[in-house]
C-alpha positions as CSV (number, residue, x, y, z in Angstrom):
1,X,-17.7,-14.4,-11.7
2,X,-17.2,-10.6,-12.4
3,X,-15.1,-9.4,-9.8
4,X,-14.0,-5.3,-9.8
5,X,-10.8,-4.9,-8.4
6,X,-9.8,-2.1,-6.0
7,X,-6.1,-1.3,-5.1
8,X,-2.7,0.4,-5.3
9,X,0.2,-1.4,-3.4
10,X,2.6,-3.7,-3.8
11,X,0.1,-6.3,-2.0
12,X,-2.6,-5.5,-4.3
13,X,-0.4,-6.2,-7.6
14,X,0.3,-10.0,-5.8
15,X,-3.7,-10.1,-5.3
16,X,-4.2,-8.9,-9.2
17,X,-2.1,-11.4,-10.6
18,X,-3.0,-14.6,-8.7
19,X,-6.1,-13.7,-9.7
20,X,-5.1,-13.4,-13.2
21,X,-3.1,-16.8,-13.2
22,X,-5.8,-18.6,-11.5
23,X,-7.7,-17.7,-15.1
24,X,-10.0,-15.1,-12.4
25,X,-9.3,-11.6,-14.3
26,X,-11.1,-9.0,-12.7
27,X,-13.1,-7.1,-15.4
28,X,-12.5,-3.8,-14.1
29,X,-9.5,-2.0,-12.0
30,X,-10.1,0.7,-9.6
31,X,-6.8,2.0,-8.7
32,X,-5.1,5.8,-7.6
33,X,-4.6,8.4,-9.8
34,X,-0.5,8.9,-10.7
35,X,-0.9,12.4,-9.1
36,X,-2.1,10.4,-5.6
37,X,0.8,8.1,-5.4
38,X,2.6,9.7,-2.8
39,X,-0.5,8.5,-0.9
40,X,1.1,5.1,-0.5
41,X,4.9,4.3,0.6
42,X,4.4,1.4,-1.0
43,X,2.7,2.6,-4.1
44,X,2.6,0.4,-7.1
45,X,1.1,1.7,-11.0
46,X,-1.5,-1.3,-11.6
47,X,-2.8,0.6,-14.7
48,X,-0.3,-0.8,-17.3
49,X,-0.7,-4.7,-16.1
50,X,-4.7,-4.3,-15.9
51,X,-4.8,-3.1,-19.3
52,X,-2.2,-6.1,-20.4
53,X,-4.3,-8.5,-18.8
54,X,-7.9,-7.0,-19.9
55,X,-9.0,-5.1,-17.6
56,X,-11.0,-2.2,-18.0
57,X,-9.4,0.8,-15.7
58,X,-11.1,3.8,-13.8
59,X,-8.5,6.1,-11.7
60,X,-9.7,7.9,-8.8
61,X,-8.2,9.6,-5.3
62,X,-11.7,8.7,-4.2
63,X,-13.2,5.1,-3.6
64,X,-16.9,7.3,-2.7
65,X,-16.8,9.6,-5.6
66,X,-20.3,9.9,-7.4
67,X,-17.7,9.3,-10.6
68,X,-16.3,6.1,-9.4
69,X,-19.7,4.5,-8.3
70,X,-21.4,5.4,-11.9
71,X,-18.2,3.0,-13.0
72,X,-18.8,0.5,-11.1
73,X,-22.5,0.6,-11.6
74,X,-21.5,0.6,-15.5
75,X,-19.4,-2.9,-14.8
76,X,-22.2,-4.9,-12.8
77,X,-19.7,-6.8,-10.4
78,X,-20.6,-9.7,-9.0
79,X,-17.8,-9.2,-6.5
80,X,-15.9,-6.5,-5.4
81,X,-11.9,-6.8,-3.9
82,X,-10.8,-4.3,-2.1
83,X,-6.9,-4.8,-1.4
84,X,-4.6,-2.1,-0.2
85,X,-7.3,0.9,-0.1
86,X,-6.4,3.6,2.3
87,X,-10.0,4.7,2.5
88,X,-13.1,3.6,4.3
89,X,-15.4,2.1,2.0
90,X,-19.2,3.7,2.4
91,X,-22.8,1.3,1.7
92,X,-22.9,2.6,-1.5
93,X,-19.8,1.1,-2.6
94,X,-20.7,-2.0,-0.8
95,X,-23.8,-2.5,-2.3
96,X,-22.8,-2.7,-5.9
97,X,-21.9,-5.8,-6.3
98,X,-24.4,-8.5,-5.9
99,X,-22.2,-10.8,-3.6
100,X,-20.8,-7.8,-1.7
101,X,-17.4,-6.7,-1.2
102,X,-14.1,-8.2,0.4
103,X,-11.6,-6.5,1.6
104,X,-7.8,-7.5,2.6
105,X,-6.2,-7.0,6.4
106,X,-2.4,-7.8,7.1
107,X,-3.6,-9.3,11.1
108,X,-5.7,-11.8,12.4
109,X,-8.7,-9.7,12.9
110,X,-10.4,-9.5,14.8
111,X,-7.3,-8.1,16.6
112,X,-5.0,-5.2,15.6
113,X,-7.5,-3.3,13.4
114,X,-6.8,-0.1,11.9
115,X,-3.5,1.8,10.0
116,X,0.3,0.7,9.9
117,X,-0.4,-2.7,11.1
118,X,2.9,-4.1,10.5
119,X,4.9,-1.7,12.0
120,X,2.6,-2.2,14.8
121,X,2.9,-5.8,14.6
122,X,6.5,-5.6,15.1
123,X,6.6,-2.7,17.7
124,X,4.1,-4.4,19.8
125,X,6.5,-7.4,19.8
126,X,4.1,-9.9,18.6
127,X,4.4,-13.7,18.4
128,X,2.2,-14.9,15.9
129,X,0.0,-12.7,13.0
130,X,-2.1,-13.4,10.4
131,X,-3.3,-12.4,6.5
132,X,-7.3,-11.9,7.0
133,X,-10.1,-11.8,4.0
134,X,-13.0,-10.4,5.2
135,X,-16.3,-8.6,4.7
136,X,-16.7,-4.6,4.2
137,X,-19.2,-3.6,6.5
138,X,-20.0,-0.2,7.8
139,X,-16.9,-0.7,10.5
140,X,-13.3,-0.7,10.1
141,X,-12.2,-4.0,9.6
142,X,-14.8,-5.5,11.6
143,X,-16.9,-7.6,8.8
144,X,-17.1,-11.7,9.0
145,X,-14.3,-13.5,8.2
146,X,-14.0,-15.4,5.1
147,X,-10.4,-16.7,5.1
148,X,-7.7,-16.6,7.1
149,X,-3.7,-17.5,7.7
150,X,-2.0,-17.3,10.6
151,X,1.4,-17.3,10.8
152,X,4.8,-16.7,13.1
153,X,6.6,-13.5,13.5
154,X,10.1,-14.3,13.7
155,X,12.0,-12.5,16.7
156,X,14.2,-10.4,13.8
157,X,11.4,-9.5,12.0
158,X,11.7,-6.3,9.8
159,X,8.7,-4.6,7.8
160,X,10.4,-6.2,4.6
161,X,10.3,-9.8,5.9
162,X,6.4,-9.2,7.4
163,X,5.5,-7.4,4.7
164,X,6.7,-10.2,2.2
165,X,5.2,-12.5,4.2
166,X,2.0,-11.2,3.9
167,X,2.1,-10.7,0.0
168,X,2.8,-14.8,0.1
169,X,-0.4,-15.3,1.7
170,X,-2.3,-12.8,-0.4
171,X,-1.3,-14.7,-3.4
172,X,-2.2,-17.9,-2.3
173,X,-5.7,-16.9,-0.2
174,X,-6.9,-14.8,-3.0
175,X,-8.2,-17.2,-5.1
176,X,-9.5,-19.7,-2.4
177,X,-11.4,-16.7,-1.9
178,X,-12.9,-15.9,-4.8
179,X,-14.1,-19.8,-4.9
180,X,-15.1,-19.8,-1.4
181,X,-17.9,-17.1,-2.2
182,X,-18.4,-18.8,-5.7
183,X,-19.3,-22.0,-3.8
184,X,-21.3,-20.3,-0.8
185,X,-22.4,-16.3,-1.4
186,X,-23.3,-15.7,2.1
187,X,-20.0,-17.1,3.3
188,X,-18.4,-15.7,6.9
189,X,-18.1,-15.8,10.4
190,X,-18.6,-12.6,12.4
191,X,-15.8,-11.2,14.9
192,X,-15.3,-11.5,18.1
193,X,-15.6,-7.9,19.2
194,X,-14.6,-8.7,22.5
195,X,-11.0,-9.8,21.1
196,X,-10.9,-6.6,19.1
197,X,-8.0,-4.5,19.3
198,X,-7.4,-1.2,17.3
199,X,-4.1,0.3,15.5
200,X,-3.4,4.5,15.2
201,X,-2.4,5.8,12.2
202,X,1.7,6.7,11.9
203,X,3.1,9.0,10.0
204,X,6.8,9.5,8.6
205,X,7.0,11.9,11.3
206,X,6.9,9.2,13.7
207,X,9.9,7.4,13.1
208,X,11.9,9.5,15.2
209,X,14.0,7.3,17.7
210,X,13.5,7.5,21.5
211,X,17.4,7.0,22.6
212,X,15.8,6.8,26.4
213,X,14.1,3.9,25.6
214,X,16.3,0.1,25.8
215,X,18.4,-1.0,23.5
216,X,16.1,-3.9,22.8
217,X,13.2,-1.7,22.2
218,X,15.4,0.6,19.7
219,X,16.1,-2.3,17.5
220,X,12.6,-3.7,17.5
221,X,11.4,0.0,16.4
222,X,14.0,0.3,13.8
223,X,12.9,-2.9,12.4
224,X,9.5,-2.1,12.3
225,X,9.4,1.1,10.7
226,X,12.2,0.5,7.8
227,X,11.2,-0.5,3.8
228,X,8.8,-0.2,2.7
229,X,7.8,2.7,5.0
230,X,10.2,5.6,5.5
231,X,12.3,4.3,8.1
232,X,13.7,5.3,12.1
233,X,15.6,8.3,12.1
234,X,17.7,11.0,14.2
235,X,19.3,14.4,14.0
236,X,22.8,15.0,15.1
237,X,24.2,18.8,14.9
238,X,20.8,19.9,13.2
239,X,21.1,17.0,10.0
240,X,19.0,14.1,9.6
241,X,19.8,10.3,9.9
242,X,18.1,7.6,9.0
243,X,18.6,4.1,10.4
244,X,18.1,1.3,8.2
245,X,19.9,-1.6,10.2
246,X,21.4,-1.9,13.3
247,X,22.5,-4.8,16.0
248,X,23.1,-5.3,19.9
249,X,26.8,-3.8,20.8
250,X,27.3,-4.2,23.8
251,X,25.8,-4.6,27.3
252,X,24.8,-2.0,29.9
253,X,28.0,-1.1,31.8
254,X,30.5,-1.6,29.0
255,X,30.1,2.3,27.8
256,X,29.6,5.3,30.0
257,X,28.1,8.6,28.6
258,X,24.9,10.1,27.8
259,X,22.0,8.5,26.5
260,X,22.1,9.1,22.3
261,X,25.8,9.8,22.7
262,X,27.7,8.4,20.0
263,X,30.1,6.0,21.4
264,X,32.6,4.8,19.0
265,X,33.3,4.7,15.6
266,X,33.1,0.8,14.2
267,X,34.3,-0.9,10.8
268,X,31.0,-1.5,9.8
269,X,29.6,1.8,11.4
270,X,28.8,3.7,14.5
271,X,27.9,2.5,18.6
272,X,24.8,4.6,20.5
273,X,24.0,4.1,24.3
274,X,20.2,4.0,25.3
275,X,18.7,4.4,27.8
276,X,19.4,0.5,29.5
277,X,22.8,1.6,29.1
278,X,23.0,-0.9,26.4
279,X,24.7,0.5,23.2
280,X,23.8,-0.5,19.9
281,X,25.7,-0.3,16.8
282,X,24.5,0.9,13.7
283,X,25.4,-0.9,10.3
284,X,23.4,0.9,7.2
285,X,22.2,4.6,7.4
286,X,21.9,7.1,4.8
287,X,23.2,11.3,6.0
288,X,25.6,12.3,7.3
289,X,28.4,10.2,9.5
290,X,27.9,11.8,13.2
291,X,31.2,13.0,15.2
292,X,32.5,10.3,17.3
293,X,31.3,12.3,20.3
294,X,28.1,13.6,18.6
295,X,25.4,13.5,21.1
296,X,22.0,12.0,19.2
297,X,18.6,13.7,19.0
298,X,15.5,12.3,19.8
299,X,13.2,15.7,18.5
């Protein structure tokens, strides 16, 4: 089977090469331009190993472009893969490839649809996720579903741990896909939509910390947001901080003071009361070290 290959993140390196070790070497790699990287937080160069394994490559900041459909055209996929893609793929991408095109979705779709779904995942303080193979269809993320793995999310999950999680289940899904379709071309099994749920876009912008919010809360976002995204953060006397880790201090009562205040200084780092009057103590940061009676900003 000739399979085109679309991607640019870290998942979509695991994707290419269990592909290339199950002896499945896509024939052609569509991947981001070295200019469009900052696209992607978690932007990986698949140019070099495409071209080591045989690959042809195109480069493109556009999955539409007239440019990038004349290349696929030129290829004659049988199957296209479309695995960590920022952009909406249009019917005339889809309708290259004679046994259509699959794309990859870090949830069990047809629930939590959309942008940043593992941050979300987290945030949301979900039990149980899932790795999802399904059919591009006009929607987003709404095609049948050809394969999918669900598994727990633990209650200290971080985007690292999720994230790696999910690159485990790419690289063992991604061939049972490709020999699922080989098998049966029409395979699938259409959503649910009345189960569908639907994720918003975040930004770096939006890991600013919410101090009013409970301790609980705080550490569940920090979490969420850290590697490989750009992480919680907070300003003290005008300067930026971000948070990479932090942990449960103490409970509400044991401090008294303002909500964001710095509380004490710790071996290991600095305590912050929220807004439970819980404080929270954090362990790895990287700016400046506030004053011990530096009061924390949440804008």
């Amino acid at each position: 089977m000739r399979i085109a290959f679309v991607g640019a993140v870290e998942g979509s390196r695991v994707a290419f090469d269990a592909l290339v070790e199950a002896g499945m070497t896509p024939s052609l790699l569509v991947t981001l331009a070295g200019e469009a990287s900052k696209r992607h937080s978690d932007f990986v160069d698949l140019a070099g190993p495409a071209r080591l394994a045989g690959a042809a490559v195109h480069l493109t900041k556009d999955i539409n472009a007239p440019d990038t459909i004349d290349r696929l055209e030129a290829e004659r996929p049988d199957l296209t893969m479309v695995v960590g893609w920022s952009q909406i793929c249009r019917g005339e991408f889809r309708s290259v490839a004679r046994y259509g095109s699959i794309g990859f979705h870090p949830a069990p779709l047809p629930r939590f649809r959309g942008r940043a779904v593992i941050p979300w995942t987290i945030i949301a303080n979900e039990k149980e996720t899932g790795s999802t193979f399904f059919r591009l269809d006009e929607g987003v993320d709404s095609g049948p579903i050809v394969l999918q793995k669900l598994f727990a999310v633990a209650p200290d999950e971080t985007a690292r741990s999720l994230y790696d999680k999910h690159k485990q289940a790419l690289f063992e899904m991604t061939p049972l896909v490709v020999s699922a379709i080989s098998r049966d071309k029409a395979v699938g099994v259409a959503q649910d939509e009345s189960l569908a749920s639907y994720c918003a876009k975040r930004t770096a912008d939006d890991g600013i910390i919410d101090w009013s919010d409970a301790a609980e809360n705080v550490l569940r976002f920090v979490r969420a947001v850290g590697d490989p995204y750009p992480g919680a953060f907070t300003f003290t006397a005008g300067a930026k901080i971000v948070i990479d880790k932090a942990r449960m201090f103490a409970p509400p009562g044991r401090h008294i003071g303002l909500t964001g205040q710095v509380q004490t200084h710790t071996d290991s780092g600095f305590t912050v009361l929220c807004g439970d009057g819980a404080a929270i103590e954090v362990t790895s940061w990287h700016g400046q070290r506030p004053r011990i009676h530096a009061k924390l900003a949440s804008a």
